[in-house]
C-alpha atoms as one frame of an Amber mdcrd trajectory, in Angstrom:
protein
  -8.992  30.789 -44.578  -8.364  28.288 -42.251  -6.269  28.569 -38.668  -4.249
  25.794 -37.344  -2.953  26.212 -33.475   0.040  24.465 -32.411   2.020  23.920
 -36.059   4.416  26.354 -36.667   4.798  27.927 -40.046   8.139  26.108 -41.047
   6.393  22.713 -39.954   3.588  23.552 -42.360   5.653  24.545 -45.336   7.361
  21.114 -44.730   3.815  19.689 -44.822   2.694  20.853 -47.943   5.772  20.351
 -49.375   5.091  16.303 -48.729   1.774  16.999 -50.053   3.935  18.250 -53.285
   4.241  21.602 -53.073   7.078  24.323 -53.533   7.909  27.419 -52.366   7.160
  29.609 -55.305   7.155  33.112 -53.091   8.052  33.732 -49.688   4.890  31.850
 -47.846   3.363  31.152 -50.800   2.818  26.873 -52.014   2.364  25.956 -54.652
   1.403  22.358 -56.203  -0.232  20.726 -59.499  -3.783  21.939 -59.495  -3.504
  23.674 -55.903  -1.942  26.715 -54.058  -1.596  28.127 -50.490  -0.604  30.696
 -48.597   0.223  30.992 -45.112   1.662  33.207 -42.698   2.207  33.462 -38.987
  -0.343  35.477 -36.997  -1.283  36.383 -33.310  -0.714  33.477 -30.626  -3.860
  32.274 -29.196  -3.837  32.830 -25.068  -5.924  31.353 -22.434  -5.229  32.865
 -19.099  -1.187  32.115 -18.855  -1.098  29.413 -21.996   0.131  30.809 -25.029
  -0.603  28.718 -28.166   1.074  29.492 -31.461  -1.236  30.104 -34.590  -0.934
  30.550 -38.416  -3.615  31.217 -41.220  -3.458  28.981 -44.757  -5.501  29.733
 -47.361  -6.003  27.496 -50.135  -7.085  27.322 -53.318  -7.065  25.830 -56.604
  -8.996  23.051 -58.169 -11.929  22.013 -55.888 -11.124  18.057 -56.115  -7.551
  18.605 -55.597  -8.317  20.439 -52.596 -10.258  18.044 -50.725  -7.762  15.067
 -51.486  -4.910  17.958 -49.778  -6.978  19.086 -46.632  -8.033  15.016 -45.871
  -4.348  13.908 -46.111  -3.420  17.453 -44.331  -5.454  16.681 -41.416  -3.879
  13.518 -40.761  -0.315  15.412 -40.510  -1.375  18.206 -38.309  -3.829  15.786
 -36.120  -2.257  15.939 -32.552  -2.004  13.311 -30.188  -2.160  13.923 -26.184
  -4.126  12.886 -22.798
């Protein structure tokens, strides 16, 4: 299971579907060799910050997977200073 803070679960369905996957059950993705399933949980909070948070759990064929979370990280790497 892996979180991911600040990406909202629409923007990560739109995500995965670039990586080539479709919606084959509500927040469930599904691709050639590869699955995942997300869904929305508790926001993270620091003092007064509230930062959004879902869960995605992947899996599928172990090759597959790797080539999806490397290209994944690139989409969901945020800039700021």
């Amino acid at each position: 299971m892996k979180q991911i803070f600040g990406v909202p679960l629409w923007l990560m369905k739109d995500y995965l579907g670039d990586l080539g996957a479709v919606e084959t059950a509500p927040d469930v993705m599904t691709a050639d060799g590869w699955q995942a399933s997300v869904r929305k949980t508790d926001p993270y909070r620091i003092g007064s910050l509230v930062v959004g948070r879902i869960e995605v759990e992947f899996s599928g064929d172990e090759n597959k997977l790797a080539e999806v979370l490397e290209k994944l990280h690139w989409k969901t790497m945020r800039g700021g200073g």
